[in-house]
N, C-alpha and C positions, 0 to 999 in steps of 0.2 A: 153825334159821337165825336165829334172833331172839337168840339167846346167842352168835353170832357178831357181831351187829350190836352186842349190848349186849357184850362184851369189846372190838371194834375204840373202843368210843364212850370207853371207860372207859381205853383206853391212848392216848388221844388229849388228853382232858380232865384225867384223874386223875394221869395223868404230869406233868402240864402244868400245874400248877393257880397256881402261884405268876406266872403269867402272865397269869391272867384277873383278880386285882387286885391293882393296884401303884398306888403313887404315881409322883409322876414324876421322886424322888430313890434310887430303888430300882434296885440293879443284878438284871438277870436271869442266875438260872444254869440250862442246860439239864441235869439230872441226868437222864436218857433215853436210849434207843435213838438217839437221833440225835448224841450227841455227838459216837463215832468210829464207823472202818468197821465194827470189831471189834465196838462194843455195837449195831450196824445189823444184826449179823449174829447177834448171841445174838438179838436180837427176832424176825431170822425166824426161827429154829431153835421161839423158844417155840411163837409161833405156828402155823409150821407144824405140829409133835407136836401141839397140840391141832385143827388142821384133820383131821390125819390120825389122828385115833383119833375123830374125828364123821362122816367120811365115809368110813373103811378104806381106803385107797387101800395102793396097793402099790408097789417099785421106781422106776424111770421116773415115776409117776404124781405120787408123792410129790416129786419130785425140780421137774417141773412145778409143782404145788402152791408150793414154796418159790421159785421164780422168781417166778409171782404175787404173790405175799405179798413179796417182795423190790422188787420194782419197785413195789409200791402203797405199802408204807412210805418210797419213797425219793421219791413222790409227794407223800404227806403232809407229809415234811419240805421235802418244795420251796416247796410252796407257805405252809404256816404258817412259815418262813426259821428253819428249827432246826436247831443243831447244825453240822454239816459241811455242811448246804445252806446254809448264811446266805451271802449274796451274791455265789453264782455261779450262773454259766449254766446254761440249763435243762436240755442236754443230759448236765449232771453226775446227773439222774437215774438214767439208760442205766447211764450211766459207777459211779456210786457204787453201786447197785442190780444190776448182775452182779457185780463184785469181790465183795458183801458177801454174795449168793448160793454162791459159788463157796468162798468163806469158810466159809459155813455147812454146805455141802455136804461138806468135806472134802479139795475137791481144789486145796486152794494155802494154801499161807502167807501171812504178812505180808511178807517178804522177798521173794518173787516179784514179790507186786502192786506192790510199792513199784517195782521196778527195768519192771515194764509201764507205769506211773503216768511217770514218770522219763523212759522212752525216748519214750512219747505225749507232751514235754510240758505233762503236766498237773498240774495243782495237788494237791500231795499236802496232805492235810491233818492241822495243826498236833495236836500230843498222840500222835501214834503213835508 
């Protein structure tokens, strides 16, 4: 459990790092899981394969696992404003966080989400 904690701490900070000192004529680039849906959605994939070969989970179970792990990453980027979360609503969690699950999982495209994104409308976000 403490290699879970110490991996979550380390793609949080270590991804991150050009953001804990800057000057104040310095642009920030988010190179990370949070830029797009797509790279929101390779991070659950990592993450989740290494949940699920710590705790063997199976089908279904795993598939939960990666929901988890999808909503808590889409958490983290809400709240520290990265990437595709920078300055929208909170409910873009939900929203950003099953798409990028659902992604991860296998079962849709980027052409799909786009035309679900589209008909909801919601803010598709920019680089895809």
């Amino acid at each position: 459990m403490k290699k879970i904690g110490l991996i979550i701490t380390a793609i949080i900070f270590g991804l991150n790092n050009n953001i804990l000192a800057q000057s104040t004529d310095e642009t920030i680039y988010n190179y990370d899981f949070f830029v797009s849906i797509n790279s929101l959605s390779t991070g659950i994939l990592l993450l989740t394969a290494y949940i699920k070969k710590k705790i063997k989970t199976k089908d279904d179970n795993t598939i939960l696992v990666s929901m988890v792990v999808g909503f808590l990453l889409s958490f983290i980027g809400y709240v520290m404003k990265l990437g595709i979360f920078y300055n929208v609503d909170w409910y873009y969690i939900f929203i950003y966080g099953f798409i990028a699950v659902l992604m991860a999982n296998g079962l849709s495209t980027w052409e799909i989400i786009k035309k679900i994104l589209t008909y909801l409308k919601l803010r598709i976000p920019e680089g895809e």
